[in-house]
N, C-alpha and C positions, 0 to 999 in steps of 0.2 A: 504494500500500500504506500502511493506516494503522498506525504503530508502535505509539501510545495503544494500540489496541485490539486488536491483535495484543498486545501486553505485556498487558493486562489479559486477556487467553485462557489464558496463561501460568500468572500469579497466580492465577486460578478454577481452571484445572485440576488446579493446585500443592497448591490445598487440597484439592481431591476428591482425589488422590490420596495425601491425609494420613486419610481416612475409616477406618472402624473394616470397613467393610462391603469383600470384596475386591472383589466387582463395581464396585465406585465403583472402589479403585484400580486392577484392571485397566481397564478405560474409561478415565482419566486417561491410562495408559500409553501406550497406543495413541494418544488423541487428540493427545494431548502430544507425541508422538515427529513429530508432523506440525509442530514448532516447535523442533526439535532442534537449528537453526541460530545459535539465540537463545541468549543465556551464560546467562540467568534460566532457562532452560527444562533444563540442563545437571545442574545439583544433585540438582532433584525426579527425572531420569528416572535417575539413575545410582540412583538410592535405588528407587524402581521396580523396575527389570530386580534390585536384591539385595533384594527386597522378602520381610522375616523372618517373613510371616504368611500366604501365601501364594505357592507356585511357579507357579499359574496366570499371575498378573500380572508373573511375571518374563516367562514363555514371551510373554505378550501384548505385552508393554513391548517385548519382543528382536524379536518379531517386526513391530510397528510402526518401529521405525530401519530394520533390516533392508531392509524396503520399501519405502525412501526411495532404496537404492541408492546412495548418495553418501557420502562421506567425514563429512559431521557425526555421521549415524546409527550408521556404523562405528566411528567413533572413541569414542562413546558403549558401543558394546556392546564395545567391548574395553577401553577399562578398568572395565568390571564385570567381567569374565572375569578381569582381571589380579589379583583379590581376592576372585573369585566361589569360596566352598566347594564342591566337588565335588556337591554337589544342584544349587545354583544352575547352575552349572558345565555340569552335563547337561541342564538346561533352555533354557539358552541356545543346547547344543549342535541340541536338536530345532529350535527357532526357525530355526538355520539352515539344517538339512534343510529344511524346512520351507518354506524362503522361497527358495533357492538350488537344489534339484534337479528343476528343471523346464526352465529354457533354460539352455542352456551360457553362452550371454552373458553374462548375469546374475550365473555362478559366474565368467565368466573377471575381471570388472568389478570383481567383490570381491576377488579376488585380484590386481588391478592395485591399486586402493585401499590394498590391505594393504602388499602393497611399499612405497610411497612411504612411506605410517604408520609402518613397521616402522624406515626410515631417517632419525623425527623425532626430531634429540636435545633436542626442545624436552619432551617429557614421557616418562619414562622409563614410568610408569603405561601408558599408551595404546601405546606400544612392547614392553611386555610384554605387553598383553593382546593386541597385535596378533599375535601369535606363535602365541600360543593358538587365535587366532582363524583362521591358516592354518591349522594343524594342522586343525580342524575342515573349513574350507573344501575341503582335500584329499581329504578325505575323502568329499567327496559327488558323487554320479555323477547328473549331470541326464538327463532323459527325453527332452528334446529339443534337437539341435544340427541347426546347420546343414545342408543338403544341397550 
C-alpha cells in the first residue's frame, strides 16, 4: 500500500469536496468515506455528512462510512449526529435505513460497534453521537436474517 498516494487521494478528494457544485461534493463523500481510516481524511468527511448546501451529500457521505461496516466509518457518522440539526439529523437517519435493513448481520455488527464506541471516554463527541446512533440503529428491522 502506497501512503504518498493514498494521502494524495485524500487531498484531491478534500478539494472536490470543497466544490461549489453538490454532485462534486457528494462524489467526494462517498469516495472519501473509502479512506475514512486516515486522520487527513476525518475533517473533510465530518464536514461532508453536515454539508450546509446540500442534504443529498450528507445522505451520500453517511451512506459511504456506513458501508465500510467498521468502527472508523461509524465513529465518523456519529459525531456528525452528535451536532447534526435535526435535517441533517434525519438524513443521516435514512442512510442508515438504508445501508443496515437488509441483513440482520450487518445491523447486529453496528450495534456491537456502537457498544464498544459508546464506552470510549476518549471522545465524548463520538460517545454522544454514538447514542444517537443506536437509537436509530434500533430502530430498523432488516429483510433478511438468518435461517
Amino acid at each position: 500500500m502506497d501512503g504518498d498516494l493514498r494521502l494524495a487521494a485524500v487531498v484531491a478528494l478534500a478539494e472536490l469536496g470543497r466544490s461549489d457544485d453538490w454532485r462534486d461534493r457528494a462524489d467526494a463523500g462517498h469516495s472519501l468515506a473509502g479512506f475514512a481510516e486516515m486522520p487527513e481524511a476525518v475533517e473533510p468527511l465530518l464536514g461532508l455528512v453536515l454539508d450546509s448546501g446540500d442534504t443529498f451529500v450528507t445522505r451520500r457521505t453517511a451512506e459511504g462510512l456506513l458501508r465500510r461496516k467498521d468502527r472508523a466509518g461509524l465513529a465518523i457518522v456519529a459525531s456528525a449526529l452528535a451536532v447534526a440539526n435535526d435535517n441533517h439529523a434525519d438524513w443521516i437517519r435514512t442512510a442508515v435505513v438504508d445501508v443496515c435493513s437488509i441483513f440482520s448481520d450487518d445491523l447486529d455488527e453496528a450495534l456491537r460497534l456502537c457498544e464498544e464506541m459508546a464506552g470510549d471516554d476518549k471522545d465524548e463527541r463520538v460517545a454522544r453521537g454514538t447514542r444517537r446512533l443506536r437509537e436509530s440503529l434500533a430502530g430498523v428491522d432488516p429483510v433478511l436474517r438468518p435461517s
